[in-house]
DSSP file (Angstrom, degrees, kcal/mol; ACC not computed):
  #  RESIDUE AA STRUCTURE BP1 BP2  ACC     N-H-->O    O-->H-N    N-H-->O    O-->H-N    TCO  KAPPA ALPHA  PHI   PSI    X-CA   Y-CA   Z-CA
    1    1 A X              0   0    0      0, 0.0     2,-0.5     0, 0.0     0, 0.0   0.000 360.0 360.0 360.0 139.8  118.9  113.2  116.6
    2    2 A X        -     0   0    0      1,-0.0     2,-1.1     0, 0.0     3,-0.1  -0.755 360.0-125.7-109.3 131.7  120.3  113.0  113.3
    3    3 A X        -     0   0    0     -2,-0.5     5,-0.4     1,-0.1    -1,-0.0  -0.737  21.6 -83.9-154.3-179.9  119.8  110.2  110.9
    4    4 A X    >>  -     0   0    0     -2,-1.1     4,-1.7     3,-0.1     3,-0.7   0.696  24.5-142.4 -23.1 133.3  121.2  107.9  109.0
    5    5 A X  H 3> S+     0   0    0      1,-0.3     4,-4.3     2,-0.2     5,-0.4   0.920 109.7  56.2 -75.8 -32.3  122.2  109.1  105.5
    6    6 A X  H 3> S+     0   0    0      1,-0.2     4,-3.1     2,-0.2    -1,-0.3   0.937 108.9  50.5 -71.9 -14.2  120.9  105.6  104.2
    7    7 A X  H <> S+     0   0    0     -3,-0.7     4,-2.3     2,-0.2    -2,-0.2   0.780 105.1  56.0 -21.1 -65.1  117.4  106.6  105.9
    8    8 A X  H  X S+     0   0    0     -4,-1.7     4,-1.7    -5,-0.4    -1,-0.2   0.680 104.7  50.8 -40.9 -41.0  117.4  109.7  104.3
    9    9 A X  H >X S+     0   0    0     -4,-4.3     4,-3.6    -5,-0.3     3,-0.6   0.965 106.5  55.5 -71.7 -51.8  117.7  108.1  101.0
   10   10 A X  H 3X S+     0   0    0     -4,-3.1     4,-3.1    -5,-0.4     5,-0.5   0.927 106.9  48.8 -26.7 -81.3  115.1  106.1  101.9
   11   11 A X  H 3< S+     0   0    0     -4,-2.3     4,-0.2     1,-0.3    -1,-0.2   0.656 108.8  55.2 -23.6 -46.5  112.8  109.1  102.6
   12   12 A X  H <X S+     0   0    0     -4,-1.7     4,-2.8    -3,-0.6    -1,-0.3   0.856 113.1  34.4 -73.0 -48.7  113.6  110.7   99.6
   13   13 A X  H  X S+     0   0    0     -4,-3.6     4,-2.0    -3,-0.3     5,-0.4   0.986 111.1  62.9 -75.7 -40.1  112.8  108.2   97.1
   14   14 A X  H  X S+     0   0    0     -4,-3.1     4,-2.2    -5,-0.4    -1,-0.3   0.860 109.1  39.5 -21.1 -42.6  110.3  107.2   99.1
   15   15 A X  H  > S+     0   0    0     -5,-0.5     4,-5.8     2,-0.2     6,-0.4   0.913 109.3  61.8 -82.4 -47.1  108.9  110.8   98.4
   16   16 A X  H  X>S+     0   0    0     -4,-2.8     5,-2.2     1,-0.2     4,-0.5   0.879 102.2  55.4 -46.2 -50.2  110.1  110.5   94.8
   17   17 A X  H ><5S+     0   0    0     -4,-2.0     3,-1.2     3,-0.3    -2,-0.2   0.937 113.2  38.7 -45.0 -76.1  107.5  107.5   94.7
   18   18 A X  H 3<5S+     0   0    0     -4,-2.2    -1,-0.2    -5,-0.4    -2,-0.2   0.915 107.3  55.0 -31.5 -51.4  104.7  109.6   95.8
   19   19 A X  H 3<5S-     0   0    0     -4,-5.8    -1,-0.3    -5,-0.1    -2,-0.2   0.674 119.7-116.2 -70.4 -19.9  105.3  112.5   94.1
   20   20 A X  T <<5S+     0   0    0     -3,-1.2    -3,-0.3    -4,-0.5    -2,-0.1   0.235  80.5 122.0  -0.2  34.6  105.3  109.9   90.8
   21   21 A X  S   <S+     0   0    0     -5,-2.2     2,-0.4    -6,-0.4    -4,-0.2   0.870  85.1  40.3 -65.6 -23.0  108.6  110.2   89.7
   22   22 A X  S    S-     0   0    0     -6,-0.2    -2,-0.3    -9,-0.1    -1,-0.2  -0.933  92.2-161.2   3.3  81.0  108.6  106.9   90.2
   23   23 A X        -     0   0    0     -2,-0.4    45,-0.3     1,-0.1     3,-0.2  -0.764  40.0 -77.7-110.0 177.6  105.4  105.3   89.2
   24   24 A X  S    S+     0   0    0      1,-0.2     2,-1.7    -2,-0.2    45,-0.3  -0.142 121.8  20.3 -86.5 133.7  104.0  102.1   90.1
   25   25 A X  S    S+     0   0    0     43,-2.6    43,-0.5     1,-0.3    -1,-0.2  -0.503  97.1 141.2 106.0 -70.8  106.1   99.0   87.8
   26   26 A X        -     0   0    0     -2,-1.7    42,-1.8    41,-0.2     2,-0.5   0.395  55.5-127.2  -6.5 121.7  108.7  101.6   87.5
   27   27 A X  B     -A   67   0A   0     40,-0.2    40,-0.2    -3,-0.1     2,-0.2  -0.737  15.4-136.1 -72.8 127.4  112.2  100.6   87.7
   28   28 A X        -     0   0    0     38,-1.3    38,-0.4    -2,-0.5     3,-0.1  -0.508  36.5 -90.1 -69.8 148.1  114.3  102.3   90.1
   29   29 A X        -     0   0    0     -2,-0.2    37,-0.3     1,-0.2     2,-0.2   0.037  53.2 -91.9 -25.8 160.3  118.0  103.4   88.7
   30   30 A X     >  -     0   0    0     35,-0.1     4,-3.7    -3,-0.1     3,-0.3  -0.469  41.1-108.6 -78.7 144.1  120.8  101.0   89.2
   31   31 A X  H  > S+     0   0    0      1,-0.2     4,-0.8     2,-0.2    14,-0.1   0.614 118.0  57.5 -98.4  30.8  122.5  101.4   92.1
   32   32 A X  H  > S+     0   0    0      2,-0.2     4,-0.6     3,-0.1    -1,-0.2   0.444 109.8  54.9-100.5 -18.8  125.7  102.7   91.2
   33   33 A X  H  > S+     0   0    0     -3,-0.3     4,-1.4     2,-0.1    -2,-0.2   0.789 108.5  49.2 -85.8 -31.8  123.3  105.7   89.4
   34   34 A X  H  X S+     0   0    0     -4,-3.7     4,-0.5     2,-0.2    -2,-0.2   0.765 112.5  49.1 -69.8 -33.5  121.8  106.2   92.7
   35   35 A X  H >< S+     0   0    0     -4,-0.8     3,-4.7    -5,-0.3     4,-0.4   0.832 114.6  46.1 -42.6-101.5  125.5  106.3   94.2
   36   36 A X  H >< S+     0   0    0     -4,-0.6     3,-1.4     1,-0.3    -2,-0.2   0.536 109.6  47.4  14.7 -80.0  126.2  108.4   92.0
   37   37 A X  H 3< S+     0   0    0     -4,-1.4    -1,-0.3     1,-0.3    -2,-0.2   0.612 124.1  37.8 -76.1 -12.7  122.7  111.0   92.3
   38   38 A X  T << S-     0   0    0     -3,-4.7    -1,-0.3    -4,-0.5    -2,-0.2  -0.194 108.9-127.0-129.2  45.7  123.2  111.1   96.5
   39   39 A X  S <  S+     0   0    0     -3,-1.4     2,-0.2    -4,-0.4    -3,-0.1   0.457  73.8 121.7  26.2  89.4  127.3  111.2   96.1
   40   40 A X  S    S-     0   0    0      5,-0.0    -4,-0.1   -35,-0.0     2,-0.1  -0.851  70.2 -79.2-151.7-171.7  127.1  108.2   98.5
   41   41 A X     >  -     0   0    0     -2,-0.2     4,-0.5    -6,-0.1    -3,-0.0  -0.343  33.3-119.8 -82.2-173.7  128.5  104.1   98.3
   42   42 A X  T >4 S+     0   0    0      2,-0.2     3,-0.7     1,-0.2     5,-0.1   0.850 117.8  63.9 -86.2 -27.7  126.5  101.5   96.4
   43   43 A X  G >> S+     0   0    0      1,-0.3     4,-2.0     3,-0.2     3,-0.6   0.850 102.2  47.0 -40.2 -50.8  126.6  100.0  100.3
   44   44 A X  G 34 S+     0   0    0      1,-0.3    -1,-0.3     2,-0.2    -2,-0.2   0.297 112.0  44.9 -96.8 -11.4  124.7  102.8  101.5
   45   45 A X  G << S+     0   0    0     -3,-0.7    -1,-0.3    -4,-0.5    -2,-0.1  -0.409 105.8  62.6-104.2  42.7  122.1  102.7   98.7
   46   46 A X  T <> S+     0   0    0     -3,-0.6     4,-3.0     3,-0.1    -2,-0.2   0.411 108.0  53.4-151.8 -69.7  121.8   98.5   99.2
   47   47 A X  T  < S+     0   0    0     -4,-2.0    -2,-0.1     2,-0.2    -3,-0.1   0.556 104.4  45.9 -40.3 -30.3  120.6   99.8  102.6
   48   48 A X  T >> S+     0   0    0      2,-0.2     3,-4.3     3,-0.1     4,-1.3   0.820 115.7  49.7 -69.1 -99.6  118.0  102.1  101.7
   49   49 A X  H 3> S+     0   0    0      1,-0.3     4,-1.5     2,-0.2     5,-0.4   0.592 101.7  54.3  14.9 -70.9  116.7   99.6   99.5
   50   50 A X  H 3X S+     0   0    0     -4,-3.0     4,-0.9     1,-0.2    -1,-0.3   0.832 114.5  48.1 -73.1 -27.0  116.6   96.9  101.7
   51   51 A X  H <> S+     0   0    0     -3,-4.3     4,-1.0     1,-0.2    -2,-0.2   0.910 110.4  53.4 -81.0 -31.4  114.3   99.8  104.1
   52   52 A X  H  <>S+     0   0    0     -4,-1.3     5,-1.5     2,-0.2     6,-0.8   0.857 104.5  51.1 -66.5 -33.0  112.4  100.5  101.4
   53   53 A X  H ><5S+     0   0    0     -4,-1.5     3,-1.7    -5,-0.3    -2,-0.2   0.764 109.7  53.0 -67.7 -42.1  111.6   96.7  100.7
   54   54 A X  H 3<5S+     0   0    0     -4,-0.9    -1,-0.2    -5,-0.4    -2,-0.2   0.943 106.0  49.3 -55.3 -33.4  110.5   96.4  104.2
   55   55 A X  T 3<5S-     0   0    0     -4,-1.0    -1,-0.3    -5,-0.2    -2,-0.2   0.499 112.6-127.5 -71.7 -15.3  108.2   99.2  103.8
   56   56 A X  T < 5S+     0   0    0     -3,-1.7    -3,-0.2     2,-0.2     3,-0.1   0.983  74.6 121.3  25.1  79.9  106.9   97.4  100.6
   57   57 A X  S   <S+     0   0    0     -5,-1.5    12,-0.9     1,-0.1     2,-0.3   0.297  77.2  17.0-124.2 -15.2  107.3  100.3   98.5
   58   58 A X  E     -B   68   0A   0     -6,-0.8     2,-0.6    10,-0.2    10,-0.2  -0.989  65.2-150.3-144.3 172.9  109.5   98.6   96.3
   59   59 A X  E     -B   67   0A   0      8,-3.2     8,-0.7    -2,-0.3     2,-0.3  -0.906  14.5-136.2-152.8 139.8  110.8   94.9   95.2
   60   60 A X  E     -B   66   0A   0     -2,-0.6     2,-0.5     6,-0.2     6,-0.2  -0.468   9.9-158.0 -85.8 145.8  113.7   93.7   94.0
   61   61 A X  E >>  -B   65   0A   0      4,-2.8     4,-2.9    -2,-0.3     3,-1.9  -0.847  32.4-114.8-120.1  74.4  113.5   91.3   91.2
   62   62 A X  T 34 S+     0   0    0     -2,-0.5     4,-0.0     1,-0.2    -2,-0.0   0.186  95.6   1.8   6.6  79.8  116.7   89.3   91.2
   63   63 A X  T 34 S+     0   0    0      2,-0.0    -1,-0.2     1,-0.0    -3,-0.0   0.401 127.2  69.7 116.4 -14.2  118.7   89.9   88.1
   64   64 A X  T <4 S-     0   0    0     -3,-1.9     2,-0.2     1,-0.3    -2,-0.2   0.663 100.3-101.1-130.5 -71.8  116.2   92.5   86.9
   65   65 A X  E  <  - B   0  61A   0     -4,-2.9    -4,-2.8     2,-0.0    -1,-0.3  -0.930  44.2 -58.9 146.2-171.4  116.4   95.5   89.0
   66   66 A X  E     - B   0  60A   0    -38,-0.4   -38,-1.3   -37,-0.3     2,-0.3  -0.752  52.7-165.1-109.6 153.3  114.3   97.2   92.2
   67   67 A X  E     -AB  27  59A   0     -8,-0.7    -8,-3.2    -2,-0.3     2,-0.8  -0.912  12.2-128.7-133.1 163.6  111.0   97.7   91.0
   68   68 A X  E     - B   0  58A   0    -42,-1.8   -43,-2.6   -43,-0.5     2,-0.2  -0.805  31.0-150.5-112.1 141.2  108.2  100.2   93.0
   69   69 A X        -     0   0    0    -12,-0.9    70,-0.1    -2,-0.8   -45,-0.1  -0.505  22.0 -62.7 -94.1 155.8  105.3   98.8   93.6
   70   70 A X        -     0   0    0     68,-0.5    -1,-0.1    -2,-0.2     4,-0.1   0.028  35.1-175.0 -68.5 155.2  101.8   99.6   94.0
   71   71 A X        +     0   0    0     -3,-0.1     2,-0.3     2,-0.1    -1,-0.1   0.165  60.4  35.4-126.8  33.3  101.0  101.7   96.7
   72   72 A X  S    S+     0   0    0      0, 0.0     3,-0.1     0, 0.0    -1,-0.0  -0.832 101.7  38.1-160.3 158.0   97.0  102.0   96.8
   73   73 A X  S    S+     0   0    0     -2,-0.3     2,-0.1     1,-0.3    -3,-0.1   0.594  76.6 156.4  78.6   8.8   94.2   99.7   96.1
   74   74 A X        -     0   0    0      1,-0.1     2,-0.6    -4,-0.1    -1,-0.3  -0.428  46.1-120.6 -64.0 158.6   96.4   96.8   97.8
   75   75 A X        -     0   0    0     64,-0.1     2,-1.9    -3,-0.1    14,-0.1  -0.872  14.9-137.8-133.2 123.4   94.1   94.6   98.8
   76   76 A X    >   -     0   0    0     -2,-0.6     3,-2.0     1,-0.2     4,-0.4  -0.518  15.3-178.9 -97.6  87.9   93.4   93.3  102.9
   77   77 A X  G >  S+     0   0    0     -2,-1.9     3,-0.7     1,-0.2    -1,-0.2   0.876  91.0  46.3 -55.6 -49.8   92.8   89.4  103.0
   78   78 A X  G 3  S+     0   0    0      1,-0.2     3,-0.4     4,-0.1    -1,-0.2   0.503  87.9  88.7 -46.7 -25.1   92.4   89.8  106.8
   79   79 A X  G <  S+     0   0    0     -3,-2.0     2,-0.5     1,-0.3    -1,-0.2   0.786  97.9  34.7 -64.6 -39.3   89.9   93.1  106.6
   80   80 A X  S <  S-     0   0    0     -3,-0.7    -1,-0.3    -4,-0.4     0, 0.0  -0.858 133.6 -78.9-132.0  94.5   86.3   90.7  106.4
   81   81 A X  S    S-     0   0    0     -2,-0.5     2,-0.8    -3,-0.4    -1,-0.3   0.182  91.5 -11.0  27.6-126.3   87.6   88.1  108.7
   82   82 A X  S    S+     0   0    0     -3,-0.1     2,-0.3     0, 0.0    -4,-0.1  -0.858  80.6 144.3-108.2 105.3   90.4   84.9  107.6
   83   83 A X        -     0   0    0     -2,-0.8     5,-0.1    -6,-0.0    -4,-0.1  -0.999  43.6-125.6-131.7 111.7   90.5   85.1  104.1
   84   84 A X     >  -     0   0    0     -2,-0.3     4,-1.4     1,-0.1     3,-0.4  -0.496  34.1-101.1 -78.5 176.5   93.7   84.5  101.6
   85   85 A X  H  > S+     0   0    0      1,-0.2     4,-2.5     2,-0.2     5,-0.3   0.933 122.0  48.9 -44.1 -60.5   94.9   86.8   99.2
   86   86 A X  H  > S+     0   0    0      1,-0.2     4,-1.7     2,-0.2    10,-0.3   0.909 111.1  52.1 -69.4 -18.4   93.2   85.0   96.2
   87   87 A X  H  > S+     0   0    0     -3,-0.4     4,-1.4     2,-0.2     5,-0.3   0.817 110.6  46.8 -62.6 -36.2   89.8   84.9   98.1
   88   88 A X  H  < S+     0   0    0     -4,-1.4    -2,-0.2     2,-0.2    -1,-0.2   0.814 111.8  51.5 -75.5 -29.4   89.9   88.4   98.8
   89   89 A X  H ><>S+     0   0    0     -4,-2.5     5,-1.6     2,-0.2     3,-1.0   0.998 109.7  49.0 -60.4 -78.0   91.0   89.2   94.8
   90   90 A X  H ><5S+     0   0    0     -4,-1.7     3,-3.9    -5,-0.3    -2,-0.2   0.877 109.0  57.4 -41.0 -72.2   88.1   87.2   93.5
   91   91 A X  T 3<5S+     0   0    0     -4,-1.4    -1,-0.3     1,-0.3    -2,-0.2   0.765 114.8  37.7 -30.6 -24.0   85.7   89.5   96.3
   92   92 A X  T < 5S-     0   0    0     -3,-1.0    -1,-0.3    -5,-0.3    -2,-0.2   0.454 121.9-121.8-129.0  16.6   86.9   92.6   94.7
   93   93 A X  T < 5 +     0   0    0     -3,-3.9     2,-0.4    -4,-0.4    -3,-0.3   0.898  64.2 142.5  51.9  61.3   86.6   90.6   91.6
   94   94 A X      < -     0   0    0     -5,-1.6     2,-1.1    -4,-0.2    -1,-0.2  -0.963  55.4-118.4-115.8 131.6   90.7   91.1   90.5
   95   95 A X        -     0   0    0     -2,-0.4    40,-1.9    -6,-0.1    41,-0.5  -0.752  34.3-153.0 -81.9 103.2   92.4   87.8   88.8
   96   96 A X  E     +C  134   0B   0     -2,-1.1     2,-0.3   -10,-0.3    38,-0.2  -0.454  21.7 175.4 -79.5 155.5   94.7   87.3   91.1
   97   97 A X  E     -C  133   0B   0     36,-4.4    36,-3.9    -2,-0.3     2,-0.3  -0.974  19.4-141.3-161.7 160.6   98.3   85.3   90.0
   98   98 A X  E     -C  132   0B   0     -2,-0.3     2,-0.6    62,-0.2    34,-0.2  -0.907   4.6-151.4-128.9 142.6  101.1   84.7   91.8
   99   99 A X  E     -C  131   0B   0     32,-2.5    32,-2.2    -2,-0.3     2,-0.2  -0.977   7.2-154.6-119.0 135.3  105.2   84.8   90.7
  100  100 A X  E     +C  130   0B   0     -2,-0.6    30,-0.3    30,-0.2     3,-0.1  -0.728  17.6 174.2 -81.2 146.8  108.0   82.5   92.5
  101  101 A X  E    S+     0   0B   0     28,-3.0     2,-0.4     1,-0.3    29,-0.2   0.319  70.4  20.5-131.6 -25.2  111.0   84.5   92.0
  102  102 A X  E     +C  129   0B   0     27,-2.4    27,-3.6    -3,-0.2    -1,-0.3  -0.984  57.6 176.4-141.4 148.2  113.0   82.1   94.2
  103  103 A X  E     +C  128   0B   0     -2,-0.4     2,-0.4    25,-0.2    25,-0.3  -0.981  24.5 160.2-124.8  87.6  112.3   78.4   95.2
  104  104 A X  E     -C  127   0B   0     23,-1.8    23,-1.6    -2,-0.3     2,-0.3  -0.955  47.1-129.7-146.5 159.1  115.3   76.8   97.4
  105  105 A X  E     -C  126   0B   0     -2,-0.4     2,-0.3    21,-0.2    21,-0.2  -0.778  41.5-174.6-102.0 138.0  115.7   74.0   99.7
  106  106 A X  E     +C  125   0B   0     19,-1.9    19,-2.9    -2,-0.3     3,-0.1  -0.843  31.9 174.4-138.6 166.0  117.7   76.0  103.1
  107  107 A X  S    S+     0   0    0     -2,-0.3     2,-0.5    17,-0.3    -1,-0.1  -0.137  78.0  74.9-128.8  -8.4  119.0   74.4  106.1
  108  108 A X  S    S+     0   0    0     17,-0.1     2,-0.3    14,-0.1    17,-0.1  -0.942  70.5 128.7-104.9 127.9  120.3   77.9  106.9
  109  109 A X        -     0   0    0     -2,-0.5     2,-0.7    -3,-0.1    13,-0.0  -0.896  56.0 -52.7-144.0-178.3  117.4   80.1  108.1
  110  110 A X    >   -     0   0    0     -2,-0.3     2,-3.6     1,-0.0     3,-1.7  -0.791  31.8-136.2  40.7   4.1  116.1   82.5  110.8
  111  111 A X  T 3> S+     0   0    0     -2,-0.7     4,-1.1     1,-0.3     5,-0.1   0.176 113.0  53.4 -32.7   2.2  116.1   81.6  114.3
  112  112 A X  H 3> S+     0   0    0     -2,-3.6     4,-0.9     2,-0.2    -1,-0.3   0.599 110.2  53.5-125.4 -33.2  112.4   83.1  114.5
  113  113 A X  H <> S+     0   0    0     -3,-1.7     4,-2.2     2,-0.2     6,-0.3   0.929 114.7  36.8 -65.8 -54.4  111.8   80.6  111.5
  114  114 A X  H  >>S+     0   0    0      2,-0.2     5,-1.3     3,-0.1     4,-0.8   0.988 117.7  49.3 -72.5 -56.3  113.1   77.4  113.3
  115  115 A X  H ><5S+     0   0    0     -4,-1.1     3,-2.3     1,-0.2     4,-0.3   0.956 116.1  43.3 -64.9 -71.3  111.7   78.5  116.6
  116  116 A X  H 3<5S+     0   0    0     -4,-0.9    -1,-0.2     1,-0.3    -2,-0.2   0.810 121.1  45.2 -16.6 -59.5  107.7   79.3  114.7
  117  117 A X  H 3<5S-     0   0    0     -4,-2.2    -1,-0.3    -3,-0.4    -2,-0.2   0.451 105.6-135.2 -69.7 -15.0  108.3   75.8  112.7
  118  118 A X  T <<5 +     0   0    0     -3,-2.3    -3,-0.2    -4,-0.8    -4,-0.1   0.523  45.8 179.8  43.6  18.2  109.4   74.0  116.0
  119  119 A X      < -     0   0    0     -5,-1.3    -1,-0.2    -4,-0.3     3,-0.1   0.056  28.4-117.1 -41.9 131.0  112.3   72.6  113.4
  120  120 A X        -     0   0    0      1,-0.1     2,-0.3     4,-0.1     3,-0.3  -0.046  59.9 -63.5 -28.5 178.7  115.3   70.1  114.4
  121  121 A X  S    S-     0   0    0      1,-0.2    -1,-0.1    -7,-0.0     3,-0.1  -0.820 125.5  -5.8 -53.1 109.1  118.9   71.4  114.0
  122  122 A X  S    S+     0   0    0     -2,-0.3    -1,-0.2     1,-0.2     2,-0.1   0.865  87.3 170.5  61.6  30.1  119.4   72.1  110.3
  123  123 A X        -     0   0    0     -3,-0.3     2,-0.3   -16,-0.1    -1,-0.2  -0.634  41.0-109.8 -64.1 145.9  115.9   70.5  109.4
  124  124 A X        -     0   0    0     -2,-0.1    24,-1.1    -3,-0.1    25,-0.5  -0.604  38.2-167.0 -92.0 146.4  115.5   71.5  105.8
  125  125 A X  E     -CD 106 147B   0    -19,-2.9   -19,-1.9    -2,-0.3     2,-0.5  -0.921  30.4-125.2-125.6 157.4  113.1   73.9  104.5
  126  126 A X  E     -CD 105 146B   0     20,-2.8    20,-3.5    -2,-0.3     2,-0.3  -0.921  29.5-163.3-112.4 130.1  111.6   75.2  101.2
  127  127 A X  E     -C  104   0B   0    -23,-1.6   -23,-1.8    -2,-0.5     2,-0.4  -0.982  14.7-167.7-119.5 112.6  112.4   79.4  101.4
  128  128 A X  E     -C  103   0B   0     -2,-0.3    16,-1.7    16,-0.3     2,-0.4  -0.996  15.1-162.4 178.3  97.9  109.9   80.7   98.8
  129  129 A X  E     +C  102   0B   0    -27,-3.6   -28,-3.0    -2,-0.4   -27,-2.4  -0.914  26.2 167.6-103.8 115.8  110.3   84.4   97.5
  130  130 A X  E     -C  100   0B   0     -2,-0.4    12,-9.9   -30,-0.3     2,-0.4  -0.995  37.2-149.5-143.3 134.6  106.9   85.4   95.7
  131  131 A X  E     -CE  99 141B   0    -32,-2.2   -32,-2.5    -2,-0.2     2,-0.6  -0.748  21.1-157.1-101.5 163.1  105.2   88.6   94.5
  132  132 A X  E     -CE  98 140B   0      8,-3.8     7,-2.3    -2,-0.4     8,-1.9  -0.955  23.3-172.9-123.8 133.9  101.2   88.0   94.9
  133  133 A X  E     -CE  97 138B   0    -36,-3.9   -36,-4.4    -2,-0.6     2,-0.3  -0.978  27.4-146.5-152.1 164.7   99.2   90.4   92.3
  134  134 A X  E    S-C   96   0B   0      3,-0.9   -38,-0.2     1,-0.3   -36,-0.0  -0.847  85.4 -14.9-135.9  85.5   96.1   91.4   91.5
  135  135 A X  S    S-     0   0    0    -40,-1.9    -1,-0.3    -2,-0.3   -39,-0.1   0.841 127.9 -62.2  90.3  53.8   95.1   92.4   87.6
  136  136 A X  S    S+     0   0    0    -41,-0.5     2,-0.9     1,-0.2    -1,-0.1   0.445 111.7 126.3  30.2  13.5   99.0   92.4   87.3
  137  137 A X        -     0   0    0    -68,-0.0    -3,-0.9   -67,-0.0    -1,-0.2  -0.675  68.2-119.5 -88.6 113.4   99.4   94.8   89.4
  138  138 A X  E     +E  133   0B   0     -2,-0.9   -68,-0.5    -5,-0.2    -5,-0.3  -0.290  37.8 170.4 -59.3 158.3  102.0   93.6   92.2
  139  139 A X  E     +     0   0B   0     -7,-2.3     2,-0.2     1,-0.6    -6,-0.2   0.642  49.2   2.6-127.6 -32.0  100.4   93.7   95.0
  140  140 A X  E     -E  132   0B   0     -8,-1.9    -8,-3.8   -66,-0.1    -1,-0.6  -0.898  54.9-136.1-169.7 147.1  102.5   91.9   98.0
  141  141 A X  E     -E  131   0B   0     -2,-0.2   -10,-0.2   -10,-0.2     2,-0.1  -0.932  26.7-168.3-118.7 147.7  105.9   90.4   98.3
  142  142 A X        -     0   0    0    -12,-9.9   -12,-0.3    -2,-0.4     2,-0.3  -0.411  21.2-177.3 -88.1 172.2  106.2   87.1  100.1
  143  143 A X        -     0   0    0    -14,-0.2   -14,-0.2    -2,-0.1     2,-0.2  -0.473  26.7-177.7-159.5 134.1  109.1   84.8  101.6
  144  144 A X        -     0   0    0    -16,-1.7   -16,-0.3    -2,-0.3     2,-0.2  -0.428  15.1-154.2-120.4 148.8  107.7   81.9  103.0
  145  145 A X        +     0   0    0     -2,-0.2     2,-0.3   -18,-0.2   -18,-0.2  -0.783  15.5 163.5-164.3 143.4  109.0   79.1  104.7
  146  146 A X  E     -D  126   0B   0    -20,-3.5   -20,-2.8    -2,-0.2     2,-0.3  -0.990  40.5 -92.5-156.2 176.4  108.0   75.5  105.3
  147  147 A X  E  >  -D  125   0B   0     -2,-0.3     4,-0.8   -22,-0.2   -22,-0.2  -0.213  28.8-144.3 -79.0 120.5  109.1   72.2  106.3
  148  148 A X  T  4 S+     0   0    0    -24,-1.1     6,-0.2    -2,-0.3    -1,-0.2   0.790  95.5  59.9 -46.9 -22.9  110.2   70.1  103.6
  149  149 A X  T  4 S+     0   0    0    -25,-0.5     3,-0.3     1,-0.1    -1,-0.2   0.963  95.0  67.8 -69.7 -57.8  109.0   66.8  104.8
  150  150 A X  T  4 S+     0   0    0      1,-0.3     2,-0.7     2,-0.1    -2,-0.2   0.633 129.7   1.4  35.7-112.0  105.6   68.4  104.7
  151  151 A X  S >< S+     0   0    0     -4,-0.8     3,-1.0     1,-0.1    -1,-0.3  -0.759  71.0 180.0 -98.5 105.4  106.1   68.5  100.8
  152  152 A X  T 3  S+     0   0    0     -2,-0.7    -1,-0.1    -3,-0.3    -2,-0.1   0.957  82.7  47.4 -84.5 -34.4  109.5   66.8  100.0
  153  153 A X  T 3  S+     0   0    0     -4,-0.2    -1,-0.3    -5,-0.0    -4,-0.0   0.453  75.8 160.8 -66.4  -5.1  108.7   67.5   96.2
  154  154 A X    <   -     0   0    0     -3,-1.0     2,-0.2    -6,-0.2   -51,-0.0   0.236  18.2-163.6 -61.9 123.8  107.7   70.8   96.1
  155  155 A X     >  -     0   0    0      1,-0.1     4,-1.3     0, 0.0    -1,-0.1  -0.527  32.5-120.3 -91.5 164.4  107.8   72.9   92.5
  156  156 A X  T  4 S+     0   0    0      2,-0.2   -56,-0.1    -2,-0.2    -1,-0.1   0.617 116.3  58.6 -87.8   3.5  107.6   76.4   91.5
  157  157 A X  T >4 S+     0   0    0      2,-0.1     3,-1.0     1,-0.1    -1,-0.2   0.812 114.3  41.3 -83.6 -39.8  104.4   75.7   89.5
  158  158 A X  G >4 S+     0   0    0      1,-0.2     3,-1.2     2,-0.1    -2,-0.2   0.913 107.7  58.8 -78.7 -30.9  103.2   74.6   92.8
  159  159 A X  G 3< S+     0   0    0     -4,-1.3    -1,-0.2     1,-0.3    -2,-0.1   0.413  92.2  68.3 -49.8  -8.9  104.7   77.5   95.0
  160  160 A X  G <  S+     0   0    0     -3,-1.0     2,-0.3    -5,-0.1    -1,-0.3   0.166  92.3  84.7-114.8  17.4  102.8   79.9   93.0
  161  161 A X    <         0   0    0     -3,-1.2   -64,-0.0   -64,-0.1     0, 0.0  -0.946 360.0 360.0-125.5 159.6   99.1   78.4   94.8
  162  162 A X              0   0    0     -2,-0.3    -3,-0.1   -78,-0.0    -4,-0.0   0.222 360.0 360.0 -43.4 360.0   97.6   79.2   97.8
């Protein structure tokens, strides 16, 4: 079964990553230089991308660029029982810190978000895009959601704790 060219791309930078052409921080090419380097559309490298963020092997930084992220030494808050991320950092004795990169009040989500949250119709939510790292190193990207009444004030100084 043959597949998908934007797969392929995946796979290949994915491999690019490994091999370190790509190292950890590393900004990936724009993608109209990655059209370009797999003769393909910027559509079809938007798609790889977006499989590659799913994989967390890389994260996009709004405005910025795709960045690759680290890919050992990640660190498993779940591995010595129910633990968060910044308890498990401290345990392997890393200063963990946290970045918001987006903060927004939605009433459009998810259906797997409203149904999880039990939300009304169009109950508002805070949708909360964070990378979690550990010695600066990123480490995990988040997106969050929770119910606004829950904290109707909610900041990004405050999104960026546990």
């Amino acid at each position: 079964m043959a597949k998908y060219l934007y797969v392929e791309i995946a796979e290949a930078l994915n491999e690019d990553v490994r091999a370190g052409i790509y190292g950890v921080h590393q900004k990936l090419p724009s993608e109209t230089d990655l059209a370009a380097q797999f003769a393909t559309t910027r559509l079809t490298i938007r798609k790889a991308i977006d499989l590659l963020e799913k994989q967390q092997v890389v994260v996009r930084d709004r405005n910025r660029g795709t960045y690759v992220l680290a890919t050992e030494g990640k660190i498993s808050s779940g591995a010595s029982g129910l633990v968060g991320f910044t308890e498990a950092a401290k345990e392997l004795h890393l200063d963990a810190s946290t970045r918001v990169l987006d903060l927004r009040r939605a009433i459009v989500y998810p259906d797997y978000v409203a149904s999880k949250l039990q939300l009304n119709e169009q109950e508002p939510v805070w949708q909360i895009e964070r990378i979690r790292m550990a010695d600066n190193e990123p480490m995990t990207h988040e997106q969050i959601y929770l119910k606004q009444r829950i904290l109707p004030n909610l900041t990004a100084h405050e999104a960026q704790g546990s």
